[in-house]
Every structure is written in structure tokens, then in C-alpha cells.
C-alpha positions as CSV (number, residue, x, y, z in Angstrom):
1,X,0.6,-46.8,77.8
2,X,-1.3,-50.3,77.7
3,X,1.2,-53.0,77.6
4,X,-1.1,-55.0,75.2
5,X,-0.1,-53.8,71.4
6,X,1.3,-55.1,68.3
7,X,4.8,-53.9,66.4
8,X,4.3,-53.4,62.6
9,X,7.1,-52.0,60.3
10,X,6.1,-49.5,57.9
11,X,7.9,-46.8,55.6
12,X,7.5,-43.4,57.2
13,X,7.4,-41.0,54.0
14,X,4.3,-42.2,52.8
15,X,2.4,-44.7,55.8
16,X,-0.6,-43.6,56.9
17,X,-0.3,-44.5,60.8
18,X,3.3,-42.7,60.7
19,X,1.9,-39.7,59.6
20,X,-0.7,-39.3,62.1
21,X,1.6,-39.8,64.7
22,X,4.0,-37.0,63.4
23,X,0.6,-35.1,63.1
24,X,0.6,-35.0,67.5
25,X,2.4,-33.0,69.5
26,X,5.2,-35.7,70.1
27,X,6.3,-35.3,66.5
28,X,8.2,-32.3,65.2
29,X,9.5,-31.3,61.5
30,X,12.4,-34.0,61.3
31,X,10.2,-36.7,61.5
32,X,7.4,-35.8,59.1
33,X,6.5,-37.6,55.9
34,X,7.9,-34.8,53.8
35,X,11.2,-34.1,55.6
36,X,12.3,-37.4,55.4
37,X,11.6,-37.7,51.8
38,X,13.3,-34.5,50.8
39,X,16.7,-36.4,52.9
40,X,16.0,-39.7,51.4
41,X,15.7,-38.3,47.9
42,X,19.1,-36.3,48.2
43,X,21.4,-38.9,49.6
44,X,19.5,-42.0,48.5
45,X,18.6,-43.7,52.0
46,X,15.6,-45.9,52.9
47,X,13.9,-44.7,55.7
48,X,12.4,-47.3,58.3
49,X,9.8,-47.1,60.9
50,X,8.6,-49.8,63.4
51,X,5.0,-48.6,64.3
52,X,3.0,-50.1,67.6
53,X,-0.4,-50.1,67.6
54,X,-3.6,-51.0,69.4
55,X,-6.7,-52.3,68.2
56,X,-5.2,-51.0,65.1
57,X,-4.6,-47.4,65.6
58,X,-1.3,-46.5,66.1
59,X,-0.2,-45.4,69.3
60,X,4.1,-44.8,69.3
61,X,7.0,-45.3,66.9
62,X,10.4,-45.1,66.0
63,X,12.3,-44.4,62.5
64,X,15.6,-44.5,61.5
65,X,17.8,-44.9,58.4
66,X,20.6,-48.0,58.1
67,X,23.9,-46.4,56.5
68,X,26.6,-48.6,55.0
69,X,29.2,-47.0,53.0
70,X,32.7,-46.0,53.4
71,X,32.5,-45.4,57.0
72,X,30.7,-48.5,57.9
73,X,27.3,-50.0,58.5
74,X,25.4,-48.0,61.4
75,X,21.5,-46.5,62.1
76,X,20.9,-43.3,62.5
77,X,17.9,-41.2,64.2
78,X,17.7,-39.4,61.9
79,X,20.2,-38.3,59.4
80,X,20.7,-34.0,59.2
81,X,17.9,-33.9,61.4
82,X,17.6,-31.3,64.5
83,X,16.9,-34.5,66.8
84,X,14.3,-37.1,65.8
85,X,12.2,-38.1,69.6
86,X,10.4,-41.5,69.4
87,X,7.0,-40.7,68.8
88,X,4.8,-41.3,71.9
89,X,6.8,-43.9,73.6
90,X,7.4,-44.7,77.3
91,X,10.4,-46.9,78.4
92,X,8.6,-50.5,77.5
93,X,7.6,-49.2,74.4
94,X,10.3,-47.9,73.2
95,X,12.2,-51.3,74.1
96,X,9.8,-53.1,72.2
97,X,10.2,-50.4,69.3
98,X,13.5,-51.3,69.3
99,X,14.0,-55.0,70.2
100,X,16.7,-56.3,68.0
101,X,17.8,-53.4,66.4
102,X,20.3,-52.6,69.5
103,X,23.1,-54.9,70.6
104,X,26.2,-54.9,71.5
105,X,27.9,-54.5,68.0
106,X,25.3,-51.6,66.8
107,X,26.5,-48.4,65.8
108,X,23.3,-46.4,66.5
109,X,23.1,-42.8,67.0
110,X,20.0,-40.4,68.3
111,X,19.5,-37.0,69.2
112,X,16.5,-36.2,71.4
113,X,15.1,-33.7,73.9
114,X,16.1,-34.6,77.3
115,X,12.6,-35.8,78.4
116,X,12.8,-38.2,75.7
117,X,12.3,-42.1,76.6
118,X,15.4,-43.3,74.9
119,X,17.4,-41.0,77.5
120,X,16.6,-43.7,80.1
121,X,17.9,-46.4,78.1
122,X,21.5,-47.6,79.9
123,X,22.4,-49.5,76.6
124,X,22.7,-45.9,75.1
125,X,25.4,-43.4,76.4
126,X,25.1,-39.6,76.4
127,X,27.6,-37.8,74.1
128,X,27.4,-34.1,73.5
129,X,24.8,-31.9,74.3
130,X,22.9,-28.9,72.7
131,X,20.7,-26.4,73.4
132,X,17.3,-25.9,72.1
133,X,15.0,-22.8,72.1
134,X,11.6,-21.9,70.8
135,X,9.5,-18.5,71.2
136,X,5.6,-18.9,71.9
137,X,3.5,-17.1,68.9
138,X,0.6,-17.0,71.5
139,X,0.2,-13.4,71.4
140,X,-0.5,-10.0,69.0
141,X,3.0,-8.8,68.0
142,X,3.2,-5.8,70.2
143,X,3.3,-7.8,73.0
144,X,5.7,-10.7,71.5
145,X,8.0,-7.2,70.9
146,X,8.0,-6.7,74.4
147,X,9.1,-9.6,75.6
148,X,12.1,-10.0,73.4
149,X,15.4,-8.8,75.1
150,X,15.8,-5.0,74.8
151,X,18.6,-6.0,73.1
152,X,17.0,-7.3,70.4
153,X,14.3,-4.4,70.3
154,X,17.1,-2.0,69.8
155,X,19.0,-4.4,67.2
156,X,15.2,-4.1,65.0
157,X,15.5,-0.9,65.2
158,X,18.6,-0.4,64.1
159,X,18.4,-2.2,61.1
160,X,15.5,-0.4,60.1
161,X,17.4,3.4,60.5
162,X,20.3,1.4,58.4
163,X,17.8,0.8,55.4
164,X,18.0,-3.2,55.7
165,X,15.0,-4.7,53.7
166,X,13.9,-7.6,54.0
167,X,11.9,-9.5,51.2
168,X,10.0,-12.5,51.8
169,X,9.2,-15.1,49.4
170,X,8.0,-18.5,48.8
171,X,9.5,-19.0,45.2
172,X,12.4,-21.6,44.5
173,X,14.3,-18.9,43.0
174,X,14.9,-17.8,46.2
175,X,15.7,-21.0,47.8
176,X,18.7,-21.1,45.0
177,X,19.9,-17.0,45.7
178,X,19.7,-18.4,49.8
179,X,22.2,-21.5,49.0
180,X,24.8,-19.2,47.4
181,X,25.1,-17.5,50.6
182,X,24.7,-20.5,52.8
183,X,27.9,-21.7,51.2
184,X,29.7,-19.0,51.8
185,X,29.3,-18.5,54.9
186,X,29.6,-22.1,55.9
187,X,33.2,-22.2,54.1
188,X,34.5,-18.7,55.7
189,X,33.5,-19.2,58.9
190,X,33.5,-22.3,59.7
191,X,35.5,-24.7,57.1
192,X,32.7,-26.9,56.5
193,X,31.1,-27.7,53.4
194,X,27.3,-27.3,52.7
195,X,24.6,-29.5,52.0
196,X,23.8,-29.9,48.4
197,X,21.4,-27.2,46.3
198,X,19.3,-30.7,45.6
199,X,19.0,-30.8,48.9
200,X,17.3,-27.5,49.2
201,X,14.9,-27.8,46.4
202,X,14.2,-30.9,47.4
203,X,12.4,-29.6,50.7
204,X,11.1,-27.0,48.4
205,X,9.1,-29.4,46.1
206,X,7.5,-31.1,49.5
207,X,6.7,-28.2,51.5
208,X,5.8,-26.1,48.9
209,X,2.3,-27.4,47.9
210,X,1.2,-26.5,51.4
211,X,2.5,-23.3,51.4
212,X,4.8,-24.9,54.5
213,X,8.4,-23.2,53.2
214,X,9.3,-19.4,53.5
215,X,12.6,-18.0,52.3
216,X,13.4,-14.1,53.6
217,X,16.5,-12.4,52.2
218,X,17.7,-9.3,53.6
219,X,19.3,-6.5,51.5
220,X,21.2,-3.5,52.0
221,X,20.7,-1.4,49.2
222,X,20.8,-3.9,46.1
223,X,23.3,-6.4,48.1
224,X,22.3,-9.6,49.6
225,X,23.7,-8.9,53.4
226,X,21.5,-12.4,54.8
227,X,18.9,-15.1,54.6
228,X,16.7,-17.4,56.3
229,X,14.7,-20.2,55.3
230,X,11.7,-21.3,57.5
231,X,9.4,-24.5,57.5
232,X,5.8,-25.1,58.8
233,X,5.1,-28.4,60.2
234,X,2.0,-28.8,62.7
235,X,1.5,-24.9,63.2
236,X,5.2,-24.8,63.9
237,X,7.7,-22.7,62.4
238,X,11.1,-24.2,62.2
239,X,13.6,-21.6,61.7
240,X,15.7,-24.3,60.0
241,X,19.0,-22.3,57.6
242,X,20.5,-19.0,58.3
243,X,23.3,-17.5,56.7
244,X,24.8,-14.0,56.3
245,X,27.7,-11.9,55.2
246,X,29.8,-10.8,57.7
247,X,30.8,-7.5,56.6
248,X,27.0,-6.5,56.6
249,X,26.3,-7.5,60.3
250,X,26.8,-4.3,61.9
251,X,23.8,-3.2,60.0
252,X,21.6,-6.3,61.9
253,X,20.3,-8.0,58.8
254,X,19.7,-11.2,61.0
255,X,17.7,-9.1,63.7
256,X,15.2,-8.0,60.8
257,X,15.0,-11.3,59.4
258,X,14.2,-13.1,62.8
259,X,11.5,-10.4,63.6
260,X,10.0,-10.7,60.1
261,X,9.7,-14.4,60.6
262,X,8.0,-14.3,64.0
263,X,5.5,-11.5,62.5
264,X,5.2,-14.4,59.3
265,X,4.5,-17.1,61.6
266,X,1.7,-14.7,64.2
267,X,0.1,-13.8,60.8
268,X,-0.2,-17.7,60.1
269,X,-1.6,-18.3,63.2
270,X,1.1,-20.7,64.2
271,X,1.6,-21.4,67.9
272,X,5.3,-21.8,67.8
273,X,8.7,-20.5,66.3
274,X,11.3,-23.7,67.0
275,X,14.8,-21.8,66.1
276,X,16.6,-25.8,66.6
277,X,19.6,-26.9,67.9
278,X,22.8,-24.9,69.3
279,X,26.0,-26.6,69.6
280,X,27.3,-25.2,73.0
281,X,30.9,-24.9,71.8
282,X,29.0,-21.9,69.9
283,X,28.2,-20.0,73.2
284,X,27.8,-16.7,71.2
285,X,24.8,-18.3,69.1
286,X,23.2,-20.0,72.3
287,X,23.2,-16.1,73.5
288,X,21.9,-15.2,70.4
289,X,18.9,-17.0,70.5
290,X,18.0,-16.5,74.1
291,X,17.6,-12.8,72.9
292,X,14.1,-14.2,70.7
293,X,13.4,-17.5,72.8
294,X,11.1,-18.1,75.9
295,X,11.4,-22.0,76.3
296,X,14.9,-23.3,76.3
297,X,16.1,-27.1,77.1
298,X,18.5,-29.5,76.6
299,X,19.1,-32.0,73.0
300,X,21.0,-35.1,73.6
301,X,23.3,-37.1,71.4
302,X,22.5,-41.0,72.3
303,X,24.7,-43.6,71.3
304,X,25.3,-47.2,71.4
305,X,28.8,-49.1,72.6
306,X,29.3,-49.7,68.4
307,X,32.2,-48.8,67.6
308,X,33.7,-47.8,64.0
309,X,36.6,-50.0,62.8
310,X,40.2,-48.3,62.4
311,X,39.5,-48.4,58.9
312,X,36.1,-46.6,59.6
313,X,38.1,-44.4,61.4
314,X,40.4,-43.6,58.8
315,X,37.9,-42.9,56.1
316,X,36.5,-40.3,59.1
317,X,39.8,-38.6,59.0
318,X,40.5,-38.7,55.3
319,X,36.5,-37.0,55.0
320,X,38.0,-34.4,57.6
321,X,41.1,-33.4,55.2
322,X,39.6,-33.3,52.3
323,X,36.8,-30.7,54.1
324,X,40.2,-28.5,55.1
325,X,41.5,-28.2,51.5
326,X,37.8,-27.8,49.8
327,X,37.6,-25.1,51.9
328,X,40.3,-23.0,52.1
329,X,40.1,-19.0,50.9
330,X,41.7,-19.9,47.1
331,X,39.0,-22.2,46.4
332,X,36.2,-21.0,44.1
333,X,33.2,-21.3,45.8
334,X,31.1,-23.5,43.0
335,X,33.9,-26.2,43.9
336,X,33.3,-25.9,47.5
337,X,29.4,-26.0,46.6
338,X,30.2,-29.3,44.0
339,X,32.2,-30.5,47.0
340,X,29.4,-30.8,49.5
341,X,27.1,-32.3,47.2
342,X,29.9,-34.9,46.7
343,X,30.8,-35.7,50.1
344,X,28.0,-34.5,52.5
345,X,26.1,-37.5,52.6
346,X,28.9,-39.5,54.5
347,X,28.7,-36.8,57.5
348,X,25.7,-38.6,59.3
């Protein structure tokens, strides 16, 4: 990139220049305009952006959301985002993007894909990794069906011969039936609480309008066995919430959701299906998704020498307990659901 450009500052949910940046191939679904929103209008942060451009059309830029509450002041890129790459930097860029913003007392967090400029940044240190994998939509289904693991193949058909159907839909209502599960399971299985329903139906409201939000159930018989949602951003589909029931997984419910949303996204014309980020402490999810994917790499956690305070550190434990005991098998799951929208928002 030409060393000659400006630095502007800008809000990223509604600037112009930010936009058409997330619009190239350097920007992905957690740094559009209407993913930001739909987390800045749940949890009540201000998004901002610093924007460099050329002869005045914008050529890179950075966002982030500054966080003080009970766990201490700190920047995030971005909050309950995937990962959130710089967009169209190279290593001078991205220091001038960012000149001031790191020192030596910043607590600043980003995830990225490995190729990603900040990697090369020695003021940031490299925490836990994930994977990331994406199937190309660049072909009629048969042949997409053939290149998926045989596995897979045999998992579709299997929960076709068990009866599991799966309905597709693009209504709220089903954004809300979706959430019930997704608490569920994120209680059981993992002793977490979920992010909010507001949450939810906030991304609705924004991706609706352009048609850019799917939500497929799957049913066995007249029970709800698991659900998906899916967004669209840049002929993209994000596979971006699953959830299911565990007593119904011998019947595949997940298998027939994931090949209904890569039949969705061919009959869009979309180019990609992103499924996100893996932790790799979840080996059999990693697995999982190398069943479906054809591209895998690597998303790092980037962070600065910042460190939280002991009292920062014991607000970080007290957030932990309470998680264990709004949790646990006794507790109704609308408290557990009331819960999360409580407390999620200090998680980032």
C-alpha cells in the first residue's frame, strides 16, 4: 500500500467508507455495518473505527469497541465476534491504524486469521488458537455431495430413513423456537449461559430486510431434535448458531441441517459456506467440521501486555461462580435464559 494516506475516525454501523470496505473480500460478517449494530444495540457499546484513506477513498481500517465496567477498562476486536481482521492493512498501516491506541497499559484483545497483519505485531502476544473452516459453494450440489466425507454422505442419509425433517424459515418466530434450544443446550453441555433472545432478534431486524438471515429447525416427528441459524454477508453464508438435543442425535438432525444449508446457500448463488471458529480443546467439533469443510486455517487470539487488576480479576472469578450455579440441572431454564441476558455482556 502507498505510504502517503490520511487516518480519519468514523462510526462503523452507519459510515459510508467503512461499509465499502467490509463490502471487499478482506471484510467478513463480524465486521459489517449490521453485525455490529445488532451487538451494540444488545449490550449498549459504541463502536469505533479509524479509517485510512487516499485521495479520499478509503483504502484499510480497524474497529473496535472500548469496555469499562466491572472488569475494567479494555478494547476489544470485536466483542462476540468470530474474529474481526483489519480491513486491508499491511504492517505500516495497521501501525498507523493503531498509533496510540496500544501501549504498555492497554488491555486490548483481537482474534484474526493467521495471515492477518496484526499477527506480525511484537507488541501483541499470541494466546489460544482456533480452527477455522469453510466449504466452497462453487459447484451444482451433486458434485458438492461428493466431495463431503463419506461419512457425512451416509450420516444424510441416515437421517432421511429416520424421518428427520427439516424446515427452513426466515420468520422471527423461528429465531425465538431456535433460542429455547440454544439455551439448553448451552446449559447441559457445557455450563455456560447464552446470549440474550434481544440479542437474536436484534440480528434478525438487521439482516432480515435483505433477506441475509435463515433459521432451519429439524424435527423428528412433531419434536424439535435441532437448529441452525445462518447469515449472508458478501455472498457468504455464515453458519453462525447451532444447537441440538442430545437424545435425538443418533437420528443425525445436524447432518440434515448442514446439508440443507449448503443446498440454501448453492440455490443463492453464494460462493461460500464460513462454519466459524473451533476451539481446539473441542477436538470432536474440529472433526466434525472437516467432514463438510474444504479450506481449513488457523484463528488467533492477540493480546496486549495489559493486564486486569486483582480486583479485575476477582470480578472474573465471581462472573465464573455465578455461571456454575445458574446453571446447574435444578435451575429452570427461563432463569438460566434471564441469567445470560443479565450477565453476558461482561464475557468479552
Amino acid at each position: 500500500m502507498n505510504a502517503r494516506f490520511d487516518i480519519v475516525t468514523a462510526d462503523p454501523r452507519s459510515d459510508a467508507r467503512w461499509a465499502a470496505l467490509a463490502r471487499t473480500t478482506h471484510g467478513s460478517l463480524f465486521t459489517s455495518p449490521p453485525w455490529l449494530d445488532a451487538v451494540c444495540a444488545t449490550y449498549g457499546f459504541t463502536p469505533q473505527a479509524r479509517i485510512a484513506t487516499s485521495g479520499g477513498t478509503p483504502t484499510a481500517g480497524f474497529a473496535w469497541v472500548a469496555v469499562d465496567d466491572l472488569r475494567g477498562e479494555r478494547l476489544c476486536s470485536l466483542p462476540f465476534s468470530d474474529r474481526a481482521e483489519p480491513l486491508g492493512t499491511d504492517g505500516p498501516t495497521w501501525c498507523s491504524l493503531v498509533d496510540g491506541l496500544l501501549t504498555d497499559d492497554t488491555r486490548f484483545t483481537l482474534r484474526c486469521l493467521d495471515s492477518a497483519a496484526p499477527t506480525w505485531d511484537t507488541r501483541l502476544r499470541c494466546g489460544d488458537d482456533a480452527a477455522w473452516h469453510a466449504t466452497r459453494l462453487d459447484a451444482p450440489v451433486d458434485e458438492l455431495r461428493r466431495r463431503i466425507s463419506g461419512t457425512a454422505r451416509r450420516n444424510i442419509a441416515a437421517a432421511d430413513r429416520n424421518g428427520i425433517r427439516v424446515e427452513v424459515s426466515s420468520e422471527i418466530d423461528a429465531v425465538r423456537h431456535f433460542h429455547r434450544l440454544h439455551v439448553r443446550l448451552r446449559k447441559c453441555k457445557y455450563r455456560l449461559l447464552a446470549q440474550p433472545l434481544s440479542f437474536f432478534e436484534n440480528l434478525w431486524h438487521r439482516f432480515a430486510p435483505n433477506d441475509a438471515v435463515v433459521t432451519m429447525l429439524a424435527f423428528s416427528g412433531d419434536d424439535l431434535a435441532a437448529g441452525a441459524i445462518f447469515l449472508v454477508w458478501n455472498d457468504v453464508l455464515y453458519y453462525k448458531f447451532g444447537a441440538s438435543l442430545a437424545e435425538y442425535l443418533v437420528l443425525r438432525p445436524n447432518d440434515a441441517i448442514y446439508w440443507a444449508g449448503i443446498r440454501w446457500g448453492v440455490d443463492r448463488g453464494l460462493r461460500l459456506l464460513d462454519w466459524g471458529l473451533s476451539d481446539l480443546d473441542q477436538p470432536g467439533l474440529v472433526r466434525y467440521k472437516r467432514k463438510w469443510a474444504s479450506e481449513e486455517r488457523r484463528i488467533l487470539t492477540l493480546r496486549s501486555a495489559g493486564r486486569p487488576s486483582p480486583l479485575q480479576d476477582e470480578a472474573g472469578r465471581l462472573l465464573g461462580e455465578l455461571t456454575g450455579l445458574l446453571t446447574e440441572g435444578a435451575v429452570p431454564d427461563e432463569i438460566t435464559a434471564r441469567a445470560g441476558a443479565l450477565l453476558y455482556r461482561y464475557f468479552c
